[in-house]
Residue, then its C-alpha position, 0 to 999 in steps of 0.5 A: x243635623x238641621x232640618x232645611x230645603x234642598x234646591x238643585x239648580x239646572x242651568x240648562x235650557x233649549x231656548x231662552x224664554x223673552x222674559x226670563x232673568x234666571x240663571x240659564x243657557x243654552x247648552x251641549x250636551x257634554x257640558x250637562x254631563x259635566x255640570x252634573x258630575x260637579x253637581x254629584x261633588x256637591x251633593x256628596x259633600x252634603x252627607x250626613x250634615x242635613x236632613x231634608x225634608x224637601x228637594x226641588x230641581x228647578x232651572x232652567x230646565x231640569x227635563x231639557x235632561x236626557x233620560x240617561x242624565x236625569x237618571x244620574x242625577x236622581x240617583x245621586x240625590x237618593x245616594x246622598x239625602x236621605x230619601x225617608x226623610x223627603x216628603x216632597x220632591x218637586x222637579x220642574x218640567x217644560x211641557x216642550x221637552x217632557x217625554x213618556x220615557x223621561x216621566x217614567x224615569x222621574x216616577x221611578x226615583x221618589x219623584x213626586x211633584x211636577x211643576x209643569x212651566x206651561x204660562x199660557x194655553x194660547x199659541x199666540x200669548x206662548x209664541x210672544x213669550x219666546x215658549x217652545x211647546x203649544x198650547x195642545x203640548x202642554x195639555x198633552x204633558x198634563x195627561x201623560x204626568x196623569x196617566x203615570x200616576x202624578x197626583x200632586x201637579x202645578x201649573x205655571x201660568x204668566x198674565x199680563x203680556x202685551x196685547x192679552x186682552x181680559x178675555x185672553x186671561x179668563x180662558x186661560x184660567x178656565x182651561x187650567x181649572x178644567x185639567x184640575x191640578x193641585x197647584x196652580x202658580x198665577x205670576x204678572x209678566x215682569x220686565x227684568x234687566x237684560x232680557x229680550x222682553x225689555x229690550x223691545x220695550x225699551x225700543x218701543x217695539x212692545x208697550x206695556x199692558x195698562x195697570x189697570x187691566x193688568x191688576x183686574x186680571x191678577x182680582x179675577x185669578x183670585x176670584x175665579x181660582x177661589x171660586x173654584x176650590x183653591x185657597x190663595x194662600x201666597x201672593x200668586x199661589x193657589x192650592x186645593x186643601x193639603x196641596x200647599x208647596x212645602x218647598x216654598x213656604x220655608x223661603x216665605x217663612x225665611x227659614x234654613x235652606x241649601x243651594x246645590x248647583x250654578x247660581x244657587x244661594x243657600x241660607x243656614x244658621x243665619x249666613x246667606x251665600x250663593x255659588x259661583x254664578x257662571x256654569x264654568x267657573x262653578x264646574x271649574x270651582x268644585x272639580x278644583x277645590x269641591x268650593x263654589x262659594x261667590x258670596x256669602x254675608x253673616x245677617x245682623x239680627x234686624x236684617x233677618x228679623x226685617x226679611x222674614x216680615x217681608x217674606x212672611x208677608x207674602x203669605x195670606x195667613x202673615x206672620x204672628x208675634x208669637x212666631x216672631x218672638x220665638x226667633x228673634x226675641x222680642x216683639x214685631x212692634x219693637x221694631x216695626x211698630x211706626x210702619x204697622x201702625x201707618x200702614x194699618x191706618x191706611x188700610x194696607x195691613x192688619x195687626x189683628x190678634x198679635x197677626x201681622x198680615x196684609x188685607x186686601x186692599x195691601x195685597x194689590x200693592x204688596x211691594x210697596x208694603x213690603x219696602x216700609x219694612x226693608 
């Protein structure tokens, strides 16, 4: 029985954000109902194959749930993982569509981490991203989680939106401080193929925000958010001591995980595979065969041992030759040897004590870093 991170996978929201990519719609209701009796399948074929140590739902949007159908699905995650073995249990929420009744309901069933999307408390920055919830919605759903007894919160905040001025960011990063979360997750406004967001840009409805600014704006969270007692332990992650996201560091550290629902990609025992992408074909799979599968690749040994640095790299503290060693045997020079040394030449990563990790000057330029090693 292997130890590995459980992720369930909600499609569902009530309106498609300008920049969002992920795998999302706008749906019925007896469309979710029957979205989560597939899900239930799935789950159930899960049993007594996997011990897991962390569950996350993420969507979409897992609390555009009713509270009758977020109580069935909770239920059937403690009906078939066993829930002694969970130490975190992660669901994300919109403050939009988070209600009293809904966060007893999550309290009730082992919840107990919320990853609150807000990405920004000003109505004109929420407004232009296509958000449905206030600024005054999202405070209001931080104190309601609060006053129910959640003590292991994380705050979804977006920079980099056209017209955000510096100061626009810096009060949005004095509030989030102020409500004082455990978690707090700081992410550049991407534009990704399809969406509304890049559509307008490609029109020149909007123009980007210059790299400049936008790259003072990511030194700022990072000095501002240290400052103030989170360690910036990933890229865009900041946590107060003992609040690190357990679910995500095993996909930074690329080890085993399993996918539950439409789109979700599971990585065990070296294969990759992903369930069918489209919300009917996936209920149709499973209601059908109780098989959803779309894809899957067995990993040549250079490919894992390449994308375990890539990820692994987006973790302050890199990756050591030792762990390395230990799962891939033999040494990160023996494969990477030429990139460490160009790299640490200019200055972009060090290899210090057998660590190989980025510095400072590596993290505002991570993705290209991260290319020299695919």
């Amino acid at each position: 029985m292997l130890h590995n991170a459980l992720y369930i996978h909600i499609p569902f929201c009530a309106r498609k954000c300008r920049y969002c990519d992920f795998n999302s719609i706008v749906s019925e209701s007896k469309v979710i109902d029957r979205y989560l009796c597939a899900i239930e399948k799935e789950l159930c074929a899960l049993k007594d194959r996997y011990v897991f140590n962390t569950v996350y739902i993420g969507g979409g949007t897992p609390s555009i749930l009713t509270e009758v159908q977020m109580e069935k699905l909770l239920q059937n995650v403690i009906r078939y993982i066993p829930p002694s073995e969970i130490q975190e249990y992660t669901v994300e929420a919109n403050p939009g569509t988070l209600t009293v009744d809904k966060i007893r309901v999550l309290k009730d069933h082992m919840v107990n981490r919320i990853s609150l999307g807000v990405q920004s408390f000003q109505d004109r920055q929420l407004n232009f991203l296509g958000r449905i919830h206030s600024g005054n919605e999202a405070r209001d759903a931080f104190a309601l989680l609060r006053n129910a007894g959640f003590e292991n919160i994380n705050i979804d905040m977006i920079f980099g939106s056209p017209g955000q001025s510096h100061d626009d960011w810096e009060k949005d990063l004095k509030t989030v401080v102020e409500l004082s979360p455990e978690h707090i997750s700081t992410y550049a406004l991407t534009y990704e193929e399809g969406t509304l967001l890049t559509r307008d840009l490609e029109n020149k409805v909007i123009h980007t925000l210059d790299e400049y600014v936008e790259l003072e704006m990511y030194k700022t969270s990072i000095r501002y958010l240290t400052c103030n007692g989170y360690n910036h332990y990933e890229i865009s992650n900041f946590a107060k001591e003992g609040y690190e996201c357990a679910h995500n560091r095993v996909y930074w550290k690329n080890i085993g995980y399993v996918g539950v629902g439409a789109g979700a990609y599971s990585f065990v025992d070296g294969v990759r595979a992903s369930n069918e992408k489209d919300v009917f074909k996936y209920i149709d799979g499973i209601n059908e065969s109780k098989y959803a599968k779309s894809f899957s690749e067995n990993l040549e040994l250079n490919q894992y041992a390449s994308e375990t640095v890539v990820m692994s790299l987006r973790l302050r503290q890199g990756i050591s030759n030792n762990e390395f060693y230990e799962r891939f045997g033999y040494k990160i020079e023996d494969q990477f040897g030429n990139q460490i040394s160009s790299l640490a030449k200019n200055g972009l990563v060090s290899y210090e004590n057998e660590i190989l990790k980025l510095t400072e000057k590596g993290l505002f330029v991570a993705d290209t870093v991260m290319t020299e090693f695919i």
